[in-house]
N, C-alpha and C positions, 0 to 999 in steps of 0.2 A: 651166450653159453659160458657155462665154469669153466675156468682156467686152471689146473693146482698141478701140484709137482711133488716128489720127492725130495727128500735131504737128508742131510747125514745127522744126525742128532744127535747134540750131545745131555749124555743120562749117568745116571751114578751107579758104578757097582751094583748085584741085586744084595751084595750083604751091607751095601749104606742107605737104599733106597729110604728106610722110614726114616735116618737120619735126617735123611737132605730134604724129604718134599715138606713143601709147605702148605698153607690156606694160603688163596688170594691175598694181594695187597692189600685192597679195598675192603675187605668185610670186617679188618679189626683194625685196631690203632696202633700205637706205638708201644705203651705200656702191656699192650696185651700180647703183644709180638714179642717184647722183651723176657715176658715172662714166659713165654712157647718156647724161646729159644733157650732158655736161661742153661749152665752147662752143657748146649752142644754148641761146639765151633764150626760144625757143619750143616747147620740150619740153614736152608735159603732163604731165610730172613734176612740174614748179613748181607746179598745181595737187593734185595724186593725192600727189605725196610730196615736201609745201614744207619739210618739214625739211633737203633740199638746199639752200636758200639760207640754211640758220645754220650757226654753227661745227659741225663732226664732235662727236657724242655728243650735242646737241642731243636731246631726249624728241622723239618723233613726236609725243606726246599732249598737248605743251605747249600752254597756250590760243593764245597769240603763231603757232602753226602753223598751227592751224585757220584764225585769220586772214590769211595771210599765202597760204593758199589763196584766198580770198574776193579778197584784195587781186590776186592776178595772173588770175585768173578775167574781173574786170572789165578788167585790163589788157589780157589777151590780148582782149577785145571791144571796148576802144576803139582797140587798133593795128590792127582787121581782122585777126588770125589766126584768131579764131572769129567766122563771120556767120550770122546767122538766115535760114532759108529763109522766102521772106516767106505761105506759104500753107502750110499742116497735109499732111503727106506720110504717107504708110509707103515702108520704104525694102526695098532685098536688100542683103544682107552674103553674098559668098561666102569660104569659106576652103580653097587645097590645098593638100592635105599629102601627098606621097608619092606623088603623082598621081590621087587623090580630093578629090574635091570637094563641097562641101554647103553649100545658100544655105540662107540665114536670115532672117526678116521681123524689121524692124525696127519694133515697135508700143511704144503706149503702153499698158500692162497695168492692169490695172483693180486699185486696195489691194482694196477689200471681195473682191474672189474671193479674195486670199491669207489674209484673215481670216476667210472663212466654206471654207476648204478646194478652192476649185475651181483656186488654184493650190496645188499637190500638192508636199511637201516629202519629203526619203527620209533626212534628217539634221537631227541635235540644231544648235543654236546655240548660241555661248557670249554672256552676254551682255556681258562687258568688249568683244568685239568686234564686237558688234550698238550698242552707243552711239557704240563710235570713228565708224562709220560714217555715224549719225545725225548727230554734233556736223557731216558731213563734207557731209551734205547738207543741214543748216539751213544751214548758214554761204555755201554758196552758193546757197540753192535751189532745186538741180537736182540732176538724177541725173546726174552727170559720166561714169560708167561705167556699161554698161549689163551685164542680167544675164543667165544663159543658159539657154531653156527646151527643149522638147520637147513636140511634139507629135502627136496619134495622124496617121498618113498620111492623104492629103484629094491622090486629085488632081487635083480642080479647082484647089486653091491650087497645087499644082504645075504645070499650067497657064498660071495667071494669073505664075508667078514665072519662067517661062521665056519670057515674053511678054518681060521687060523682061532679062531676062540676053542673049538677041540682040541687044541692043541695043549703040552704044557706051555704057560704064561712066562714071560719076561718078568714081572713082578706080581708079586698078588698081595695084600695087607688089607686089614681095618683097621681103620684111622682111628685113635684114640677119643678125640676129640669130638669125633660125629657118630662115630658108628657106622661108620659107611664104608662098604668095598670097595676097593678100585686096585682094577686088575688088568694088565699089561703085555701086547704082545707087539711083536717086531715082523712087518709084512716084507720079505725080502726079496723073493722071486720075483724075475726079471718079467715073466709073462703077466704074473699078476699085477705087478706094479703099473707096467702097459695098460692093462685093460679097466683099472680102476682111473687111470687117468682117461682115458677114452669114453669110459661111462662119466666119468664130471663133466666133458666135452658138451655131453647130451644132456644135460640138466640146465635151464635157462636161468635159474636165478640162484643163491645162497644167501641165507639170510638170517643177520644178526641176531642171536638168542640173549646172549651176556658178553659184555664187555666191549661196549661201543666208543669208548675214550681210547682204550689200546686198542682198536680196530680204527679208529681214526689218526691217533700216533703212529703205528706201524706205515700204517699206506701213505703219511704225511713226510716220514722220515726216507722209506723207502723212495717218494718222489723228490724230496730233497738230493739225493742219492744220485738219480738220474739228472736231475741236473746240471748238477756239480763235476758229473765225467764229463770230458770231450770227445769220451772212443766209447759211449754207452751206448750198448747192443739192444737193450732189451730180454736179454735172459741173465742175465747175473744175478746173485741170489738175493740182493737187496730189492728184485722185483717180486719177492716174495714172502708174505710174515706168516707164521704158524696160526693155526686154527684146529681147531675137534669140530668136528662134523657131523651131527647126530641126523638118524631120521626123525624128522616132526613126528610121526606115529610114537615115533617111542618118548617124547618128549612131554612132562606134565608141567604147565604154568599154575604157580601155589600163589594165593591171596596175598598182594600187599598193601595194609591197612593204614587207618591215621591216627595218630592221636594230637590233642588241641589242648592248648594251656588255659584258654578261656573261654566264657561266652558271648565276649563280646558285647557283653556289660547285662548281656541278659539274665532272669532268674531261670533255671529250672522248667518252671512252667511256661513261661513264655518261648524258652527257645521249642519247648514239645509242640510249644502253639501254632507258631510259626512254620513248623514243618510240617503241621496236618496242611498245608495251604497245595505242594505237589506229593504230598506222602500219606498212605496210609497206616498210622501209626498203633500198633498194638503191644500194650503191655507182655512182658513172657516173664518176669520173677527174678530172681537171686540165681538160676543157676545158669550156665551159660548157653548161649542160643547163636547157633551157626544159620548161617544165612543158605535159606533153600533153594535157592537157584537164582538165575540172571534175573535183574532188578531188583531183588528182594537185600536189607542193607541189615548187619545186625548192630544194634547202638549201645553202648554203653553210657550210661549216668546215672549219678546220683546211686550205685549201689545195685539198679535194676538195668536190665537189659531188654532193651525194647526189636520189636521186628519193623521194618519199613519199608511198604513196598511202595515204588516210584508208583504214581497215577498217568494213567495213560495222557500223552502230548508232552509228558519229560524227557521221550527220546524217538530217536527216527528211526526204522529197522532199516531203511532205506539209506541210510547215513553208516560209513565203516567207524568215526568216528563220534557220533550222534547217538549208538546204541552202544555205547559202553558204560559200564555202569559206573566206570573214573569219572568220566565227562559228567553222568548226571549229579554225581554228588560233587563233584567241583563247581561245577553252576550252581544248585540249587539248594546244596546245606555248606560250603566252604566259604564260595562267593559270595553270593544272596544272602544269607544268614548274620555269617559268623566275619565277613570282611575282609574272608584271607583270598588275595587274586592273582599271589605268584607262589606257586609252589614249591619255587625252587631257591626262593630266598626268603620269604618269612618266617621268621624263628618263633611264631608263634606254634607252628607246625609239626612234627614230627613221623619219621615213619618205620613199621615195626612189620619185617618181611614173617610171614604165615607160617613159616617153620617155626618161630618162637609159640604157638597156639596163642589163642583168645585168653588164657589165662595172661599173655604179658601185658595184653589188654587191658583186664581188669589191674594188676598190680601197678599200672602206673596211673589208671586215675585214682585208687584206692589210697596210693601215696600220698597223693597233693598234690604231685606234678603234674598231672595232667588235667582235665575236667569235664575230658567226654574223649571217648574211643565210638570208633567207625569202622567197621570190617565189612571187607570188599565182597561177591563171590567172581572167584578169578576169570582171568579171558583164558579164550582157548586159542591153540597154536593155530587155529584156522584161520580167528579174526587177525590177529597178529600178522600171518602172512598175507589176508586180504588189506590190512592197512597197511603196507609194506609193497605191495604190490601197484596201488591205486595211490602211491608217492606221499600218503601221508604220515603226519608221526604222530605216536599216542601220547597223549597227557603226561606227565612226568611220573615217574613212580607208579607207572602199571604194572608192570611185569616180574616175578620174583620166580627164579629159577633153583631146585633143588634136586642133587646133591652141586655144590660146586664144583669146580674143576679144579686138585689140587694144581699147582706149581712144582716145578723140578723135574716129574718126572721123565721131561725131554725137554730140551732149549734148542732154540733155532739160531745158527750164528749168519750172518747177512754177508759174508766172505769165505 
């Protein structure tokens, strides 16, 4: 059963709030972070990605980085842009997108559940980017960002979470950048707080949505932690990294697609040949063509856009891993075909999360750069928690979650 806890968070003013929050680490780079933050000093970029404050080309992973995160970390808390709420809270996090909406609890996640399995992972880690992570929360120690879970429906918690969403909000904004709501409240009642912990009691598993490199630095850092004391109790707050907590129901998994530099030395016609062998392949024209449901693949070449549907014995429905439609096209048009057999290191490769639409699709074979796109149709949060459940992990680059979860707007300190 869940483990989670309360904490004192610390958040910024609601008249710095859109100063300070940010996009994830991960979804941009350096140049594009420098340019997000460009005249504000209060950006949590300076903390998430301080390689903005050294010269262009600057290493992310230089030691001088990591501290220079630590160094504006403490800055930003002695200028009051980040203050600690002075008594242990859970929070809501809502986010819309598209005119959907889905709150989040904001807890503090218990490491042993991630290390004995009761937080439930559906993806490999690499580890160069499970230590970046860790140097990322020793140096400040805290979880700066938090990570994104899922959990099975409960609606008493939904209840208790629309108790405080009537409420006026701690923050409310759209994001410039996305267009997306996200709107902020502070659970503070001592009774409530009790019984949302007691209802996570009763919930057997929680399970990774996004961000499984800082879901594995946080519990890897926090168990370093426990180590390293001599008088270590077992409730100190380093046995605990922040997380948002969505119900699966309210949760939509969006297509994440591929694109390929080559054929693999084939023409054209041969590679469409080749893939009449498990695909039923049918022309659809110049405009663009969304894939109709599970098995069915939409393809880009050559200017036209083809439909593809798997032929029955490409996949097992008996299989959690077997009927995905990652697996079949990694087997038998990545693999089989085209030669590529690690997805996570051939740079022949690339991959283009579903919020950018099928048109980034076309613009990057249309370019040059690419020479065939493949669009997925996405898993659902079901299969995800049945492969999560049944200890396996999917394919690499299944899963694409939207809206993200900004940054800033609450930090977990580990002391």
């Amino acid at each position: 059963m869940a483990t989670i806890k309360p904490f004192r968070g610390l958040r910024p003013p609601k008249n710095l709030v859109t100063q300070v929050v940010s996009r994830p680490y991960d979804v941009l780079n350096s140049d594009e972070a420098r340019r997000e933050a460009e005249g504000n000093e209060k950006s949590l970029y300076h903390i998430i990605k301080p390689e903005i404050d050294f010269p262009v080309g600057t290493d992310e992973h230089d030691p001088r980085v990591y501290q220079k995160a630590a160094d504006n970390f403490r800055l930003f808390q002695e200028r009051g842009w980040l203050v600690q709420d002075e008594k242990e809270c859970y929070y809501v996090y809502a986010q819309t997108m598209n005119g959907k909406t889905q709150y989040g609890l904001v807890v503090g996640a218990y490491v042993p559940d991630y290390m004995n399995g009761v937080i439930k992972k559906h993806e490999l880690t690499r580890r160069d980017k499970e230590e970046d992570r860790m140097k990322h929360v020793r140096v400040n120690n805290a979880n700066i960002e938090p990570v994104f879970f899922a959990y099975p429906d409960n609606a008493e918690l939904d209840k208790l979470v629309a108790k405080y969403t009537a409420r006026t909000p701690e923050y409310d904004f759209v994001a410039p950048d996305d267009g997306f709501g996200h709107t902020f409240w502070v659970i503070d009642d001592e009774a409530d707080i009790r019984r949302i912990t007691e209802l996570f009691a009763q919930i057997p598993a929680l399970y990774i949505a996004d961000g499984h490199h800082r879901s594995a630095a946080a519990a890897l850092v926090g168990a370093e932690k426990a180590k390293q004391n001599p008088n270590h109790r077992g409730d100190e707050e380093y046995n605990y990294f922040m997380a948002v907590c969505f119900p699966a129901n309210q949760l939509t998994i969006i297509d994440y697609n591929r694109v390929v530099k080559d054929l693999n030395g084939l023409t054209d016609e041969e590679f469409l040949h080749r893939l009449d062998k498990h695909f039923v392949v049918e022309p659809k024209g110049t405009d663009i063509y969304h894939s109709a449901g599970l098995h069915n693949f939409s393809l880009y070449l050559g200017g036209q856009w083809y439909s593809l549907t798997a032929r029955p014995g490409t996949y097992d429905d008996s299989d959690p891993i077997g009927v995905l439609d990652v697996t079949i096209s990694s087997r038998y048009i990545l693999d089989e075909i085209l030669g590529i057999k690690d997805l996570r290191s051939d740079k022949r490769i690339d991959f283009v999360g579903g919020i950018r639409g099928l048109g980034e699709l076309k613009r990057r074979v249309d370019s040059g750069e690419m020479r065939v796109a493949l669009a997925l149709y996405p898993v659902t949060m079901k299969q995800l928690m049945d492969i999560a459940d049944s200890g396996n992990i999917m394919p690499p680059k299944t899963t694409w979650f939207e809206p993200k979860l900004r940054s800033g707007l609450v930090i977990h300190k580990l002391e």
